[in-house]
N, C-alpha and C positions, 0 to 999 in steps of 0.2 A: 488331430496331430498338431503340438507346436512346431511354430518357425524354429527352435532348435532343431528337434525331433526331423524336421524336413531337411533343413540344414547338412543333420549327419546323412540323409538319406542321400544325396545329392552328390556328398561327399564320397559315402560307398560306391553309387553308379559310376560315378567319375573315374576309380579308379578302376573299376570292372570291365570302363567301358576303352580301357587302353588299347585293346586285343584290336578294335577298331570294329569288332563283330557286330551284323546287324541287329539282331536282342540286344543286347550291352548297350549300343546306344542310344536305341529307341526306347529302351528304361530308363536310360540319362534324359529324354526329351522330356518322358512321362512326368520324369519326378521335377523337373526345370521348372516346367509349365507348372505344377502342385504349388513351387513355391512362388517362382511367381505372384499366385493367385492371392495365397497368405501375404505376400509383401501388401498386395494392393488391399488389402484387406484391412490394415491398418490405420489407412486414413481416414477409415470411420470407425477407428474404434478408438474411442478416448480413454482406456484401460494400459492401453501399450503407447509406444512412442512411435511414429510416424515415420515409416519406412519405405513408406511407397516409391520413392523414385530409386530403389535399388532392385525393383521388378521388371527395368525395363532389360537389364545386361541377361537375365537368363531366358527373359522371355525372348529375345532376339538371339541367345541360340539355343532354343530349341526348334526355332521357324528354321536356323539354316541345318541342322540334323536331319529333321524332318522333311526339308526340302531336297536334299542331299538323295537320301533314299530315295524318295520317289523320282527324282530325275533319273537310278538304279535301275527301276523298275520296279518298285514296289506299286505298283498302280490300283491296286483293288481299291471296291469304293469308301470302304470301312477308314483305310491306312488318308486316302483323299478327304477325306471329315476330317480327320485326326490334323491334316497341313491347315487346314482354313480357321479347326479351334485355336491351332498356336497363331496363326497372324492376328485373327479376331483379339484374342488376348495380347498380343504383340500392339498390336495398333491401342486396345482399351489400354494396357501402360502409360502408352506415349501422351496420351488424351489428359488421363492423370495427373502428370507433370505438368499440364500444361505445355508440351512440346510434341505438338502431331507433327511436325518437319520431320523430327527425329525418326519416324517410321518410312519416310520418301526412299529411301536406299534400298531397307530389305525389301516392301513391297516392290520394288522396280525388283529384284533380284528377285522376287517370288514370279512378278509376270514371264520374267524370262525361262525361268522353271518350268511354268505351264506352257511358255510354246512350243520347247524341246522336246517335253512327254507328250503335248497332242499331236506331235510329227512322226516322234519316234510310235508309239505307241498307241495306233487308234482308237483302239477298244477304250482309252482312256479318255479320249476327245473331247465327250460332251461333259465330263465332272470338268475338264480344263478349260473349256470354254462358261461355265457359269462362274469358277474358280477367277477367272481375267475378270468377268461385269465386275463382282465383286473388287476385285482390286480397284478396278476401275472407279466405282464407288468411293474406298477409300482415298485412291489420289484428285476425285476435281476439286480438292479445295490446295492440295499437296502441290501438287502438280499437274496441271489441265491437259499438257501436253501428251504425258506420258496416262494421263486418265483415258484419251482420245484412244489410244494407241492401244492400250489393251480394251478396248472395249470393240475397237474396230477388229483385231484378230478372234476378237469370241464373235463376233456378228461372222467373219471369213469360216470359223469353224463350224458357226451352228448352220450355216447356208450349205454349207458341201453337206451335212448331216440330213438338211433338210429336202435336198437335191436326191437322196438316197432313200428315204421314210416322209414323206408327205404325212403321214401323223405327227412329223415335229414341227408343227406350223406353230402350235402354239407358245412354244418355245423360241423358235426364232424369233417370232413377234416380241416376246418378251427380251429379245437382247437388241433387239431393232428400238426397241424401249429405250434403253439403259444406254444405247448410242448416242441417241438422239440429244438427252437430258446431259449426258457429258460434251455434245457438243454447245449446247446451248450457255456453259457456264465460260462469263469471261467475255461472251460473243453476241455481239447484236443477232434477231429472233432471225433474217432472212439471211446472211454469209452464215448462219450456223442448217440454218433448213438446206442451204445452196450444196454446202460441203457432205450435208447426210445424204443428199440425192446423190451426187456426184458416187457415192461411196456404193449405196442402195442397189445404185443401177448398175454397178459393175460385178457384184454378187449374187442378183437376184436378177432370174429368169422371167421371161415373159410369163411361163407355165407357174412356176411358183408365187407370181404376184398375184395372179387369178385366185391360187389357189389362197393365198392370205387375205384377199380379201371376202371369202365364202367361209371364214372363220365365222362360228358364231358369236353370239355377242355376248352369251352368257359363259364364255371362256375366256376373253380376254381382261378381264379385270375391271370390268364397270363398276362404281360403286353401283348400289340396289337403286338410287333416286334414278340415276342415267337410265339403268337398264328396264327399270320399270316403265318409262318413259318410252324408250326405244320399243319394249312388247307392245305397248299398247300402240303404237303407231306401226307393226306390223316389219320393223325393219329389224330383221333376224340375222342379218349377216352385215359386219362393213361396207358391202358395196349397197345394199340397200339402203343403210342408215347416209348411206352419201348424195343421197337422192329426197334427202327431207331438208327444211328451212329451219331456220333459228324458231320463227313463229310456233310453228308448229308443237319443237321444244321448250320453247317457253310456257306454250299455253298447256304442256303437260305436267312440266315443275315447277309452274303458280311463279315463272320470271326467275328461276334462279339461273343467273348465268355461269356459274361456274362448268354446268351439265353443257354448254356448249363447248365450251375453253376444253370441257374431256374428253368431247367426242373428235373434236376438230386433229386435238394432238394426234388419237388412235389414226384419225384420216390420214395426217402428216405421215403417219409412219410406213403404208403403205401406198403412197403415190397420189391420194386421192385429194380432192380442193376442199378446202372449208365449206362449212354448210354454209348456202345460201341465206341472205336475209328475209326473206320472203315477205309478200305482201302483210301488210296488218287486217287482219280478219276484225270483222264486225262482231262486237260480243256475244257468242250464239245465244241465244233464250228460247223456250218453248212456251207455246200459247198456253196461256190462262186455261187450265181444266183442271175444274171443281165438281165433278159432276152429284157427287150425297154429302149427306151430313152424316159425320160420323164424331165419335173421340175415343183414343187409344192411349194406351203405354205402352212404353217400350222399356225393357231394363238390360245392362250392357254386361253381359256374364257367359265369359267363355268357356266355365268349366264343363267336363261330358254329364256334370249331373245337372248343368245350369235349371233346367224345365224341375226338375225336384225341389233343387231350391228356393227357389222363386215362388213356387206353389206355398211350400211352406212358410216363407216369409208375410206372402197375401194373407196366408189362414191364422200366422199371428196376428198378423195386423187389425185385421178384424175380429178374432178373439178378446182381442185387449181393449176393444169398444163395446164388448160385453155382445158381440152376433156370434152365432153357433153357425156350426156347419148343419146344412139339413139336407134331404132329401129332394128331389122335383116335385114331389106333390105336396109336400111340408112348407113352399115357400110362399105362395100364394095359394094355398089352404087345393087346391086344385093342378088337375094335368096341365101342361105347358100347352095342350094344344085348347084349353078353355081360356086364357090370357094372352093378351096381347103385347106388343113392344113397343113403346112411344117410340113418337121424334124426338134428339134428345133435346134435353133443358139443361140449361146451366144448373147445377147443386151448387150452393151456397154452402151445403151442411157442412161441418168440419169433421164432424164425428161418423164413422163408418157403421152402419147398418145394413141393412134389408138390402138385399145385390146377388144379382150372378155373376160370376167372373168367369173367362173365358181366359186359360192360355196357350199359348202357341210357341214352341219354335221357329223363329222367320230364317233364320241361319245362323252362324258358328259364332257368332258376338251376341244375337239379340235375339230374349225373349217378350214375346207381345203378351200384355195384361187389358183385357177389353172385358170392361164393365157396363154393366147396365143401369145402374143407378145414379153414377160418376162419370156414365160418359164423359161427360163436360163439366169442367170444375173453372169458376172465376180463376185468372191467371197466378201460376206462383204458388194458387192454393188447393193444391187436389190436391189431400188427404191422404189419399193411396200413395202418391209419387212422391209426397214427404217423407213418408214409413218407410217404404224402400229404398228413398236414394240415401238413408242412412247405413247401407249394408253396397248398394250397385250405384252409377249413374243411370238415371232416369229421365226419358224427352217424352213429353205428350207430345198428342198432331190429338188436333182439333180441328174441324172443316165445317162450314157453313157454307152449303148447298149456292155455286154461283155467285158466293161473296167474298168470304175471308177463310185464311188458313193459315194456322197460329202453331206455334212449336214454341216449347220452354222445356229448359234441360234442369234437373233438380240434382243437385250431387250433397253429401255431408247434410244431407237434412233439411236443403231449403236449394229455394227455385235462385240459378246463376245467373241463365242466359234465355234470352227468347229472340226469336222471329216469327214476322207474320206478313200478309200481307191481305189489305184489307183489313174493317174490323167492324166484329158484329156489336148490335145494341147491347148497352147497357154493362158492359163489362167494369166492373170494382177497379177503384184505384189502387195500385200498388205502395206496399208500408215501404220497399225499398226497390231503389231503382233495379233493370237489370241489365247485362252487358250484353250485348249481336252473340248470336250463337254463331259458335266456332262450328262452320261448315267442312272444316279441314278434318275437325276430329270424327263428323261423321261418314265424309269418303275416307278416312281410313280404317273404319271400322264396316264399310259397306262393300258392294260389288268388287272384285278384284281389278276390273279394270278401269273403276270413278276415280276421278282427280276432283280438285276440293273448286275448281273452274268448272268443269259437268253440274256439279250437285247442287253449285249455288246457283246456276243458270236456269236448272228444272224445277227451284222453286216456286211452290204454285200450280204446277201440273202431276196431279198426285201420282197417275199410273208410274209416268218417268222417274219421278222422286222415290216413290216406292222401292223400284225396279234397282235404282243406282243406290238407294243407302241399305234397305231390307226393312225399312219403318214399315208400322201397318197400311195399307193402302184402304182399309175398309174396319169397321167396329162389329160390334156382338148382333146387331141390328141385321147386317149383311149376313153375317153368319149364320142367324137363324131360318133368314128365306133361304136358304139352300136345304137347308132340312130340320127335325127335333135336335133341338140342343144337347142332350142326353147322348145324341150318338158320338158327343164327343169322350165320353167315358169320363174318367178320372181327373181329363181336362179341364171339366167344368164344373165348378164348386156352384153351389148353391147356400146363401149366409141368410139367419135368422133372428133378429134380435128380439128377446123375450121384454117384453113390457111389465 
């Protein structure tokens, strides 16, 4: 509909809405607000001429029609949405022109609205009390004082609510929130903390602060870094998390301090003291254990067919080297139990032949690819891990028995990253350098509760490393002392290359 078209509409309401009836005028708000929205609409659109600042006179009254009624008693929660979209739009006007002052008035005349129907009118209480934060929101830059003021009667209304349903803990908390933050603007951090307590204590019960702070933590609003942090340290409720140090926090989210600054406010709000500093902890690290030599891949593919794919991507890979898939007794001309499995050797070879491959699912990110001919490929250049990482990312672990244990990540086709520690004889110089593997990308892809501080600390002790990222802990070599290779079915390709 055009701004005309709304225009006449506006005009019919107007005169319908004489009778003073409540339909009649609340179609006069309807269609207010319609235009309104069309006015504001204008100052993006380079087609018409720029209207916008004659959206603010309807849109400010259809806030007082609409506020009108409900102060009536129209209180259901439908008609209560319907008051907060005209201020939201009322306020977005004023924004528009560049004059948010201009909304100071009716917002104050809206709070006063809402404290009338939450007295008058209980069953309304709690839309009037979210109804106030909200204001409250729009006035701390407006007005801080009158910001205070409605935020402290929606904290006075959600406490008496909270005093009666102990299931609205979570709620209170959330305007004990929005208190806080309007006291805080305008006001240095400790006369603004002095005056929330002041206020805190006088609406909230012994029993109900208990009860606020046995909120869980996965309710009040942590981002995912905080609270991932908070699981893994066991502190499941506020009052717990109040009983841990910065250190501790810190060594969970790799020094990000803001995850204190979130935890600390949540404390603030409930009476509790900022986390402690706590001692500086000695870097943890776990002893040197190497105990075989092995070499694996890993490929990072989380789909539910990921082990199909992967399979298939190995058997082209080695297809396109001119090796056939064959049978267990087709590969060295004999049964697997008349051949043996070396210790490995580094391959030089670039070109994929003659091999068992072994795959596995380790878990929901990573499939293990464990060869026997490629255990061990000079760094950067395993063959296998090349072909693949042009489809997945791709990390060998290479291990030599009691000495060294090497990790390189191949993505887009070529080797990025490595780490090692230790280094065996004789290993090829690299064509191009490569960067420290990102140990953060593999605790995030590993055990749910490694942080990228655990993973790089277990470096070198393969069980632990294993265990915290899901990399292979052992190659094809391990697998076979456990039993025929064959009983892994399907898993275990056997490749052939015709001469």
């Amino acid at each position: 509909m055009d701004l005309s078209a709304i225009e006449r509409q506006v005009s019919d309401d107007r005169r319908a809405a004489a009778d003073r009836s409540a339909d009649a005028e609340l179609r006069l708000a309807d269609s207010l607000c319609e235009f309104a929205t069309a006015l504001i609409a204008t100052k993006n659109d380079e087609s018409v001429r720029d209207r916008s600042p004659g959206a603010l006179e309807p849109a400010q009254e259809a806030v007082h029609i609409r506020l009108r009624w409900l102060s009536a008693g129209r209180v259901d929660a439908q008609f209560a949405g319907k008051v907060q979209d005209a201020l939201r739009l009322f306020e977005h006007a004023a924004r528009t022109i560049g004059h948010r002052q201009l909304a100071t008035h009716t917002i104050r005349d809206a709070c006063d609205a809402y404290r009338f129907v939450a007295q008058k009118y209980p069953n309304a209480a709690a839309a009037c009390a979210d109804s106030l934060s909200k204001c409250g929101v729009w006035l701390m830059r407006l007005d801080p004082d009158a910001a205070v003021a409605a935020s402290a009667d929606a904290v006075r209304i959600r406490a008496a609510l909270f005093a009666n349903d102990p299931e609205t803990a979570a709620r209170y908390l959330a305007s004990l929130d929005m208190l806080l933050r309007t006291f805080m603007v305008g006001r240095q951090r400790k006369p603004a903390l002095a005056q929330y307590r002041e206020l805190y204590t006088s609406v909230t019960s012994a029993a109900m602060t208990a009860r606020l702070r046995e909120i869980r933590v996965e309710d009040i609003g942590f981002t995912s870094k905080t609270l991932t942090a908070l699981t893994k340290l066991d502190a499941l409720t506020l009052d717990r998390a109040g009983y841990l140090t910065q250190q501790q926090i810190l060594y969970q989210t790799s020094g990000d301090l803001s995850t204190i600054e979130e935890i600390n406010w949540k404390l603030a709000l409930v009476g509790l003291k900022p986390l402690a500093a706590g001692a500086l902890p000695d870097q943890p690290s776990r002893p040197m254990e190497i105990a075989t030599s092995f070499g694996a891949l890993s490929v990072r593919c989380s789909d539910s067919d990921a082990l199909d794919q992967v399979r298939a991507a190995v058997i082209a890979s080695y297809t396109a080297d001119g090796a056939q898939i064959v049978d267990a007794t087709a590969f060295l001309g004999v049964d697997q139990k008349h051949w043996s499995i070396p210790q490995p050797q580094p391959n030089p070879e670039e070109t994929l032949g003659d091999d068992v491959v072994l795959l596995e699912r380790t878990s929901e990110h990573w499939i293990s690819v464990k060869s026997l001919k490629w255990e061990v490929a000079p760094v950067g250049k395993h063959p296998l891990a090349l072909r693949l990482s042009k489809n997945w990312p791709v990390v060998t672990v290479a291990t030599t028995e009691n000495l060294a244990y090497e990790m390189c990540w191949y993505e887009d086709g070529a080797a990025t990253q490595y780490a090692a520690l230790g280094r065996p004889a004789g290993p090829s110089a690299l064509d191009t350098p490569l960067a420290p593997l990102n140990f953060g990308a593999l605790a995030e892809y590993g055990a749910d509760y490694a942080s990228e501080t655990q993973v790089r600390a277990a470096f070198g002790n393969t069980p632990m490393f294993a265990k915290l990222t899901r990399l292979p802990a052992s190659g094809i070599r391990q697998a076979a002392e456990t039993g025929p290779l064959t009983d892994f079915g399907d898993h275990i390709v056997y490749f052939r290359r015709h001469r």
